[in-house]
C-alpha positions as CSV (number, residue, x, y, z in Angstrom):
1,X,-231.3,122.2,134.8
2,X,-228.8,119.3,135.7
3,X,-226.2,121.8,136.2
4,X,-228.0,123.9,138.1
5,X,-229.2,121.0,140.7
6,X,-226.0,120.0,141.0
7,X,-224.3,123.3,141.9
8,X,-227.2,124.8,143.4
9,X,-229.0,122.5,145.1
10,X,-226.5,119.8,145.6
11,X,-223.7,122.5,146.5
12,X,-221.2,121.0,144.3
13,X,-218.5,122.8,142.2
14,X,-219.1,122.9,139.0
15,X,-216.5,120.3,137.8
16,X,-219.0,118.0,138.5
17,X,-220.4,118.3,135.6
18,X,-218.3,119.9,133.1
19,X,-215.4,117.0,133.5
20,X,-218.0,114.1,133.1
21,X,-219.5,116.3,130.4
22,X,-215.9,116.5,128.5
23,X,-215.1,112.6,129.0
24,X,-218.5,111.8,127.6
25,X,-217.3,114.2,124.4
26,X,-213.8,112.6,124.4
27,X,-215.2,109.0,124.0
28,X,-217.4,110.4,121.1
29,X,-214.5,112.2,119.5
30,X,-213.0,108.6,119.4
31,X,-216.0,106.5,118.2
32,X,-218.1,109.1,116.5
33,X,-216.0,109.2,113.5
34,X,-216.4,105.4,113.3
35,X,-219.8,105.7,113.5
36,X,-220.0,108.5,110.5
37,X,-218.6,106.0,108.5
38,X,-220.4,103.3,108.8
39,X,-223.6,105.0,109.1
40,X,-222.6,105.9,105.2
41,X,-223.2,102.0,104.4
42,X,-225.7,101.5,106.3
43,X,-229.4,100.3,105.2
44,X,-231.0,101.1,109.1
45,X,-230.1,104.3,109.9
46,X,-233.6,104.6,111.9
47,X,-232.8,101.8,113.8
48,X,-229.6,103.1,114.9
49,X,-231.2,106.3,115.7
50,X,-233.8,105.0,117.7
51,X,-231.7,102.7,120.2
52,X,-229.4,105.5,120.9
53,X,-231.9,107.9,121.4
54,X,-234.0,105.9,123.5
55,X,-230.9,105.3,125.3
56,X,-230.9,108.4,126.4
57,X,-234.1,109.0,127.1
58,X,-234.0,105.9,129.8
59,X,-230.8,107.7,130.8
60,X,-231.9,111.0,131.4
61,X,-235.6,110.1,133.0
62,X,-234.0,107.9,135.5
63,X,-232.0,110.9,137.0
64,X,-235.5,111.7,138.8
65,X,-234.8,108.9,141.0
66,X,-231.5,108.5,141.8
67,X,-230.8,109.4,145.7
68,X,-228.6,113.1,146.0
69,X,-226.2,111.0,148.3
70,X,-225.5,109.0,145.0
71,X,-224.2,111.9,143.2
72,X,-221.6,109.4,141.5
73,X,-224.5,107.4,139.8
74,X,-226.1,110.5,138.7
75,X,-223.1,111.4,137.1
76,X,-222.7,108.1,134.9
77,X,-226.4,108.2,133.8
78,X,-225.7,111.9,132.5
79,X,-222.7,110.7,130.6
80,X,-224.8,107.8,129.0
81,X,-227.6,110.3,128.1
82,X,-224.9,112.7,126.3
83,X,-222.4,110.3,124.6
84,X,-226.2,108.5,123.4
85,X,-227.2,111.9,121.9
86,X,-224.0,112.6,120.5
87,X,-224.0,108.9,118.7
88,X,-227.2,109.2,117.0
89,X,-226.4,112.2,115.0
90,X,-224.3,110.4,112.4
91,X,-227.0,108.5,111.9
92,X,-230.0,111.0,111.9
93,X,-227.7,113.0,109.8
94,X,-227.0,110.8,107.3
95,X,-231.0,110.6,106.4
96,X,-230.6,114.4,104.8
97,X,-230.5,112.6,101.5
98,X,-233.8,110.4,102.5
99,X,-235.7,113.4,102.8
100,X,-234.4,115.8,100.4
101,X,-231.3,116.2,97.3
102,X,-228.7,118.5,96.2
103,X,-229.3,121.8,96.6
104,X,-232.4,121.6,98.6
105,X,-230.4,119.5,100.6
106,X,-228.9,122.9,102.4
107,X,-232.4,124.6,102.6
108,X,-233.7,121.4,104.5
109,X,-230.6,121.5,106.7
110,X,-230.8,125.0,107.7
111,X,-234.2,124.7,108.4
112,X,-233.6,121.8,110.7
113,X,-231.1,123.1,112.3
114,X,-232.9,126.6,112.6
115,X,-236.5,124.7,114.2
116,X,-233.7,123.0,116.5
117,X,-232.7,126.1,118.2
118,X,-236.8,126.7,118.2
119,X,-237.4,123.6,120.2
120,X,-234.8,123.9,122.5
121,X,-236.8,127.0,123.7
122,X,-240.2,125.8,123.2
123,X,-238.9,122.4,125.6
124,X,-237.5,124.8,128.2
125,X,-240.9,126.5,128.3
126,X,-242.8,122.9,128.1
127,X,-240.8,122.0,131.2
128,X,-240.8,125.0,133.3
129,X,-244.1,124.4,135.1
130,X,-243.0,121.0,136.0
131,X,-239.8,123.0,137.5
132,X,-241.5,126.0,139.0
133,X,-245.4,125.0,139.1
134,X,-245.7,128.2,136.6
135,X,-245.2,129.7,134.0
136,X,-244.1,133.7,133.9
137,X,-246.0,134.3,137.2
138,X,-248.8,132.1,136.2
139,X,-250.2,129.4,138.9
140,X,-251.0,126.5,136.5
141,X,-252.6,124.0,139.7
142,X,-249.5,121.7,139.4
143,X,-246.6,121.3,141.8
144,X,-243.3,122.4,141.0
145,X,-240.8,119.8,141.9
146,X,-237.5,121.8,141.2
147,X,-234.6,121.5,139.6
148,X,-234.7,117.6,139.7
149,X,-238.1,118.0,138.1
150,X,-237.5,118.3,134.7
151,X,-235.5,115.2,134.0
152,X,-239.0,112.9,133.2
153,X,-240.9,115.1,131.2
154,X,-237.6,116.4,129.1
155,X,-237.0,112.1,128.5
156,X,-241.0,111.9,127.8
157,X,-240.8,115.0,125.6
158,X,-237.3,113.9,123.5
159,X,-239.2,110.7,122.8
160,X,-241.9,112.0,121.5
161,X,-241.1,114.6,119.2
162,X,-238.5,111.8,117.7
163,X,-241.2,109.6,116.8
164,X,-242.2,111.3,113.5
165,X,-238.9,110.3,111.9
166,X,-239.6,106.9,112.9
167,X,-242.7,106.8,111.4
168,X,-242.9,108.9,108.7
169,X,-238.8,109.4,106.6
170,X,-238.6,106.7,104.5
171,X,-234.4,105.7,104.3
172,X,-233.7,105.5,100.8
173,X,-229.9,104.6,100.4
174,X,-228.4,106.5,97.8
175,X,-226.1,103.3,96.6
176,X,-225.7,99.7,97.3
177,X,-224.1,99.5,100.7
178,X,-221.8,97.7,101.8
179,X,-220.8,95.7,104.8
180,X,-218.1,97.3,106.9
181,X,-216.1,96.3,109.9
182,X,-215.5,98.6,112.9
183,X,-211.1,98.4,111.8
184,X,-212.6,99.4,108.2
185,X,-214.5,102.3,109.1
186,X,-211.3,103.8,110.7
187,X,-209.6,103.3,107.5
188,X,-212.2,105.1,105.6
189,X,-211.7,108.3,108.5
190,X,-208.3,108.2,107.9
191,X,-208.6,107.8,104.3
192,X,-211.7,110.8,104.5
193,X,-208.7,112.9,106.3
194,X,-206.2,112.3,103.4
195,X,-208.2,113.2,100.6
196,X,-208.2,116.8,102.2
197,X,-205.1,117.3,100.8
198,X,-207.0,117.9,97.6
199,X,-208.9,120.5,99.0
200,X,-207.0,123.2,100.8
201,X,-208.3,124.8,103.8
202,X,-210.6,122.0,104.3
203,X,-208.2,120.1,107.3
204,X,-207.8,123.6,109.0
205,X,-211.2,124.3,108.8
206,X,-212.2,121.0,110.5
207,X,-209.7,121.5,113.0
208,X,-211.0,125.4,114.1
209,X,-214.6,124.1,113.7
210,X,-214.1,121.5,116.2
211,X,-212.7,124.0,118.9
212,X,-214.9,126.8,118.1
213,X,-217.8,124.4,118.3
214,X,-216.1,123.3,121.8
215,X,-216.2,126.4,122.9
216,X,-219.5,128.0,122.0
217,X,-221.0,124.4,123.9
218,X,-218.8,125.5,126.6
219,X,-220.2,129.2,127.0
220,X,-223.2,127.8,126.7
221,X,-223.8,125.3,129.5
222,X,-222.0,128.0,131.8
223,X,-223.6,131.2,131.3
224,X,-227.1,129.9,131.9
225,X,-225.5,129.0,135.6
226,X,-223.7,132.1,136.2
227,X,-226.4,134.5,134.5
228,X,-228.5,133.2,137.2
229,X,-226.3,133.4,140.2
């Protein structure tokens, strides 16, 4: 939806929201892997979790009421709501072992993964009347504020389907941690990236996973646009 009020109802080219989009992912292709590591010594992976993703909740509801004139301002809160989203998944990834081990660890993987394609539909649909007023034709007696409609209730909605991990996965560490510095958990990326040597295919398959990824997300937030125009 924020692409679409920006080109649509803004009248803006595009750019304006893939080049913020890709600076957000370049400063998390420089810290995330900083963050993977030290989210493997860390005892509060919730915590971490939590403040980033309530980061971005605050981020993304308080597009509703920033001024179309500001379109600048709209653009930093959206880059604060993504680079937030992106940080917290080193850390909500890391809980896989607190909730499951070994082989079942891949099962509980796919099936998060799998239910988190489910709820990106079953939000789109959650939000839609607050868009449109209905729902596939359907007047539900509420007003559709547009476009710029569905920042609130998608913050209100993140928020709340995140608080069962807060409440109910236990972190269990799977060994003592240890206390590690930012300059440290560089050195245990690099020294991830050299033991890959061990493993052939494993570098090149990083590498092509990261640009395949880059491009399916960039198919992705286009051909929702284009589809509709």
């Amino acid at each position: 939806y924020l692409k679409r009020y920006l080109v649509e109802d803004l009248k803006l080219d595009d750019r304006y929201f893939d080049i913020p989009f890709a600076i957000s992912m370049a400063i998390a292709a420089v810290l995330l892997p900083a963050l993977g590591a030290l989210s493997d010594h860390s005892t509060k992976k919730k915590l971490f979790v939590m403040l980033f993703t309530l980061t971005c909740c605050i981020a993304v509801g308080l597009l509703s009421v920033v001024p179309a004139s500001l379109v600048f301002l709209t653009l930093v809160l959206f880059m604060i709501a993504q680079f937030s989203y992106e940080a917290a998944m080193p850390f909500y990834n890391a809980l896989l072992y607190s909730v499951s081990e070994g082989k079942q660890a891949r099962y509980v993987s796919g099936i998060g993964g799998s239910l988190g394609y489910v709820g990106s539909i079953v939000g789109m649909l959650l939000v839609l009347p607050f868009v449109a007023g209905s729902m596939f034709g359907l007047d539900l007696g509420i007003a559709g504020w547009g476009k710029a409609g569905s920042f609130v209730p998608t913050a209100i909605l993140f928020f709340l389907f995140s608080i069962p991990l807060y409440l109910w996965v236990h972190e269990s560490p799977r060994h003592l941690p240890k206390k590690v510095s930012i300059g440290g958990a560089y050195r245990d990326v690099w020294d991830g990236l050299r033991q890959t040597r061990k493993y052939p295919g494993v570098l090149r398959f990083l590498v092509a996973d990261y640009f395949i990824e880059d491009a399916v997300t960039t198919v992705i937030m286009n051909i929702g646009l284009y589809c509709s125009i």
